[in-house]
C-alpha positions as CSV (number, residue, x, y, z in Angstrom):
1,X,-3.6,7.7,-52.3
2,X,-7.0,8.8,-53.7
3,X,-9.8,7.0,-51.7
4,X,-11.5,6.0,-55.4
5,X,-8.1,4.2,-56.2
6,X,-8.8,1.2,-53.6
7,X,-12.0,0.7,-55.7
8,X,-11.3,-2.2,-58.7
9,X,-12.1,-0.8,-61.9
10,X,-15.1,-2.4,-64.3
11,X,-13.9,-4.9,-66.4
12,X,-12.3,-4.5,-70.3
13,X,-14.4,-7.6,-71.1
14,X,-17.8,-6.4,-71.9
15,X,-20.4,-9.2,-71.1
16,X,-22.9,-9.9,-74.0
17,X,-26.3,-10.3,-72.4
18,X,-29.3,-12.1,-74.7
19,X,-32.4,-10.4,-73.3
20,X,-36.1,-11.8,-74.1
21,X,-38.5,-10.7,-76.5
22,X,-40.3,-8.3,-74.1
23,X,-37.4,-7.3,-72.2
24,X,-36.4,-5.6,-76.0
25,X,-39.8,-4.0,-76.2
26,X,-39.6,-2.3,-72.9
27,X,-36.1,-1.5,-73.5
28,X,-36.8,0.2,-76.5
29,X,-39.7,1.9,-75.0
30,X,-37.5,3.6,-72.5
31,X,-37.6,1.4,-69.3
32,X,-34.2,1.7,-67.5
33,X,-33.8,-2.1,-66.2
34,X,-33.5,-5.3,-67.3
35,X,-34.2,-7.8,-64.6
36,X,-33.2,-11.1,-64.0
37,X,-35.8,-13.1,-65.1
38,X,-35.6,-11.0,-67.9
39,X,-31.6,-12.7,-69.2
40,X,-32.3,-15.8,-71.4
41,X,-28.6,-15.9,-71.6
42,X,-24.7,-13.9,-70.3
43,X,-21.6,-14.2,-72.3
44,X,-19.6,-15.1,-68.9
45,X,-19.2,-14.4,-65.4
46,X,-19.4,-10.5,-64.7
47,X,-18.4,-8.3,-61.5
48,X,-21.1,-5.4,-60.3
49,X,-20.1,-2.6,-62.5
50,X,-18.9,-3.9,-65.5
51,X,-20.6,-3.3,-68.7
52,X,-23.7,-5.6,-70.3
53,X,-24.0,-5.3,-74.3
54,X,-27.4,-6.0,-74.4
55,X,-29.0,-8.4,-77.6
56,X,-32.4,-9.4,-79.2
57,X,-32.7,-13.1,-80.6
58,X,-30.9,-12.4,-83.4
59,X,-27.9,-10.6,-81.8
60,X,-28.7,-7.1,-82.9
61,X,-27.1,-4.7,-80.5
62,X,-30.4,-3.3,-78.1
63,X,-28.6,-1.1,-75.1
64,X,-26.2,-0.4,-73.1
65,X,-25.6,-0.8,-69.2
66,X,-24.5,-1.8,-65.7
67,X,-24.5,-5.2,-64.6
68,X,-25.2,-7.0,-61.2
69,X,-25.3,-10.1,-61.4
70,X,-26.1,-9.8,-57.3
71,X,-29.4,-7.6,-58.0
72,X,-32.5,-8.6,-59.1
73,X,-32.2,-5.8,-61.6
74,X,-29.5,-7.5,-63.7
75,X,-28.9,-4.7,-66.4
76,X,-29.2,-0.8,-65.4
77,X,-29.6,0.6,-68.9
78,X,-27.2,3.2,-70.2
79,X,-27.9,3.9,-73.6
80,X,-30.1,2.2,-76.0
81,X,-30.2,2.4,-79.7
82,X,-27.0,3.0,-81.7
83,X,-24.0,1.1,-80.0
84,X,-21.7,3.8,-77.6
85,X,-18.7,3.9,-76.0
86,X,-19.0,4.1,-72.2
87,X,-15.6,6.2,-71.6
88,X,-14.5,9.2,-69.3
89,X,-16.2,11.3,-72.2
90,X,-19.6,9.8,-71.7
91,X,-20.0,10.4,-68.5
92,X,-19.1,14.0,-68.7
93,X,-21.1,14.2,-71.8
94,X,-24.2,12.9,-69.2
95,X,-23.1,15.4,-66.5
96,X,-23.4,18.2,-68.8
97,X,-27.0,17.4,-69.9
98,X,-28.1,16.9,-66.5
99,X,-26.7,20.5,-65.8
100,X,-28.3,21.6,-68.7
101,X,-31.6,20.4,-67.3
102,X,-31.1,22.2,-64.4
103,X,-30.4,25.6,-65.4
104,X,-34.3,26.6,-65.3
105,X,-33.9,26.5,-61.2
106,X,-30.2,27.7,-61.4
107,X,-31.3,30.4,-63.3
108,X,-33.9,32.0,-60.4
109,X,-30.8,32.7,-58.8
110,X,-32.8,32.1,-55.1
111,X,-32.1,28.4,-54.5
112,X,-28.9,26.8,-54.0
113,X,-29.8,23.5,-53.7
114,X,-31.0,21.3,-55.7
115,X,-31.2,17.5,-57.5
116,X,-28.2,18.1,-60.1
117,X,-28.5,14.2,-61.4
118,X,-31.9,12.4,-61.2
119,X,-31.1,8.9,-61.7
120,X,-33.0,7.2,-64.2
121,X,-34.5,10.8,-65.9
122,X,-30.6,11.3,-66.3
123,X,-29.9,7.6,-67.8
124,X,-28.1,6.9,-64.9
125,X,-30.4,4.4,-63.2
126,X,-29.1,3.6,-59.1
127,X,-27.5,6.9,-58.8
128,X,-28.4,10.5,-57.5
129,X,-26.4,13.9,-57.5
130,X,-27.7,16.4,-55.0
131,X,-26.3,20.1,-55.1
132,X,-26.2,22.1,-51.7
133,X,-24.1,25.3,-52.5
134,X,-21.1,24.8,-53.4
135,X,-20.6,20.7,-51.6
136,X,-22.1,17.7,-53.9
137,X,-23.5,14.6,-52.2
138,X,-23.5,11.1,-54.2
139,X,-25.8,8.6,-53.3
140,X,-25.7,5.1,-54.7
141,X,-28.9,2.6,-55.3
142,X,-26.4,0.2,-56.6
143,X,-22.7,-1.2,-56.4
144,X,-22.3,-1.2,-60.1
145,X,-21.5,2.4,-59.5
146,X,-18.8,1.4,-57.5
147,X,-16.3,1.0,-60.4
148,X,-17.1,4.2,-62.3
149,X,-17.4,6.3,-59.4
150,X,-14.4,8.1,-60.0
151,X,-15.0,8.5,-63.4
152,X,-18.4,10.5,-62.2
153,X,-16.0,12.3,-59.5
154,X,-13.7,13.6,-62.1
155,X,-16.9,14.9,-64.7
156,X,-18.4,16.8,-61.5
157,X,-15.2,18.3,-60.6
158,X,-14.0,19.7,-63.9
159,X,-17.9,21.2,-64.4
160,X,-18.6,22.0,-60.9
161,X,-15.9,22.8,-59.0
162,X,-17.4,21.6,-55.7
163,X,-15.3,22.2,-52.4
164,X,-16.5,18.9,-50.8
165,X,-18.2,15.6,-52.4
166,X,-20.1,13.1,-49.5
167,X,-21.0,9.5,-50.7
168,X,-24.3,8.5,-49.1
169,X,-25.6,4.5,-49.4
170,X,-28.6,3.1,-49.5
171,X,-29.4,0.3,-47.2
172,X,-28.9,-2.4,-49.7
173,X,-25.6,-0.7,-50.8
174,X,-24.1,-0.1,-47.3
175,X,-25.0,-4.0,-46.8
176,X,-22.3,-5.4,-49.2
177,X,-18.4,-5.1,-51.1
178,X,-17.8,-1.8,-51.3
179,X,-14.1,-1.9,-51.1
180,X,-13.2,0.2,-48.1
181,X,-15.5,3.2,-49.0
182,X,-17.7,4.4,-46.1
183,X,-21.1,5.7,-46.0
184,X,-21.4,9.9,-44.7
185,X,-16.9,9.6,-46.1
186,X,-15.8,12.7,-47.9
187,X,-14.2,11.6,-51.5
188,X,-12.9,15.4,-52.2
189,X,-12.6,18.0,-49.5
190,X,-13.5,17.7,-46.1
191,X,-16.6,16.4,-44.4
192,X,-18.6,19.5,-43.1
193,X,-18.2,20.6,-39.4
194,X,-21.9,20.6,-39.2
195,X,-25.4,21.5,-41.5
196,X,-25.2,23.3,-44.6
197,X,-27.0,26.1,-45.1
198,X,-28.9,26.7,-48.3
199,X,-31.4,28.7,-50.4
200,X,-34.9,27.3,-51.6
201,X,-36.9,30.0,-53.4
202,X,-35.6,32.6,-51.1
203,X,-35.6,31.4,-48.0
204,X,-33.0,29.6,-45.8
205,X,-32.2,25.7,-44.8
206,X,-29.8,23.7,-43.4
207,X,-29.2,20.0,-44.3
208,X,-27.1,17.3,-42.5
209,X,-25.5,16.0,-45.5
210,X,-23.5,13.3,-43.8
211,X,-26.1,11.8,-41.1
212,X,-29.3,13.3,-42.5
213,X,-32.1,11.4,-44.5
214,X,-31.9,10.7,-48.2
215,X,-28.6,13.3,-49.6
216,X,-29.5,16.0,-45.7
217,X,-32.8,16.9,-47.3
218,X,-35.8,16.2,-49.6
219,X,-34.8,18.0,-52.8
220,X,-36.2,15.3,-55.3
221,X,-39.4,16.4,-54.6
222,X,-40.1,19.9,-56.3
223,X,-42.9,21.5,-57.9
C-alpha cells in the first residue's frame, strides 16, 4: 500500500464560507489568507483540507481554498475570481507554471537546486517544493495539505520524474493528525544514504534533506 493511501481524502462537500467586507478586498487584492476573525459565517463543519467556496454579503462567489478550521488562518486561498474546479488537473496545471517560472535558473544549466514551488508566489499558500538534482523535498506549513498531498505527488512525478520525494514538517505541522505520515519519510524512492550533492552557479553543495534545516538548505533565498 502507497504511504499517501492511509491519508483520508478532502471532503466532496465543499464548505461555503461568508467572508467580511474587508476580508473580500484583500482577497481580491491578492492576499493569500483568510483568517479567522475574518469568517462572519461556514456552511458546516469542515476537516483540514477540504475545500472553502468563499462569498461576499451577497453570495457572489470571491475565491477558492483550503480550510483549517484548527488554524488561525481559516481559508488558504486557491484561486480567486472566476469559480474553478480544484481536480487532479489543477494541480498539475499549477505544477507546470511554477516550472515554467523556474526555467530562467534551469536554463544556466550550473545549478541543480533550486525552490521548484514557492508557496504563496505559486498560489499554493502552506506548501514548498525544493529541487536538489534529481530528489524533490515537500515541506508542509499546513495539514490542509495533508488530503491533496498525493494529488501534488502524482503532478511532480509525471513532470519531473524525481528518483526520491522527502516530506519535511514544520513545527506546527509535526505537532498534530497527520495520519501515520512521518517527518524526514520518503513518499517515492528511498531516503538518501546521506547529503546530496548539488550545483549552485557552478560550484558544489551538499544538503541533508532528511535531518537538515528548512528542505537540507537555504534555497528560498536567491538573488
Amino acid at each position: 500500500m502507497n504511504v499517501l493511501d492511509q491519508v483520508p481524502p478532502p471532503s466532496t462537500r465543499r464548505l461555503a464560507v461568508r467572508v467580511t467586507k474587508d476580508a473580500v478586498r484583500q482577497i481580491q487584492g491578492g492576499h493569500p489568507w483568510v483568517f479567522d476573525g475574518s469568517v462572519v459565517s461556514v456552511s458546516h463543519d469542515g476537516a483540514p483540507g477540504d475545500l472553502a467556496v468563499i462569498f461576499d454579503a451577497d453570495r457572489e462567489f470571491v475565491a477558492i481554498g483550503l480550510y483549517d478550521p484548527e488554524s488561525p488562518i481559516r481559508v488558504r486561498v486557491l484561486h480567486q475570481g472566476k469559480p474553478a474546479n480544484i481536480n487532479p488537473a489543477w494541480w498539475l496545471q499549477c505544477v507546470d507554471n511554477a516550472i515554467d517560472k523556474r526555467r530562467v535558473i534551469t536554463a544556466r544549466g550550473d545549478t541543480t537546486a533550486y525552490r521548484l514551488i514557492h508557496g504563496e508566489n505559486d498560489a499554493m499558500s502552506g506548501l514548498v517544493v525544493d529541487r536538489y538534482g534529481s530528489t524533490l523535498v515537500i515541506k508542509l506549513y499546513s495539514t490542509a495539505w495533508l488530503p491533496h498531498l498525493g494529488a501534488i505527488v502524482a503532478a511532480l512525478q509525471k513532470r519531473m520524474s524525481p528518483t526520491a520525494v522527502i516530506l519535511r514538517f514544520s513545527r506546527d505541522v509535526a505537532g498534530q493528525e497527520t495520519f501515520g505520515l512521518r517527518e524526514g519519510s520518503a513518499l517515492v524512492g528511498e531516503l538518501p544514504s546521506g547529503p546530496i550533492l548539488f550545483r549552485e552557479s557552478g560550484l558544489t553543495f551538499e544538503a541533508d534533506v532528511v535531518l537538515g534545516q528548512k528542505t537540507g538548505h537555504f534555497l528560498d533565498q536567491r538573488e
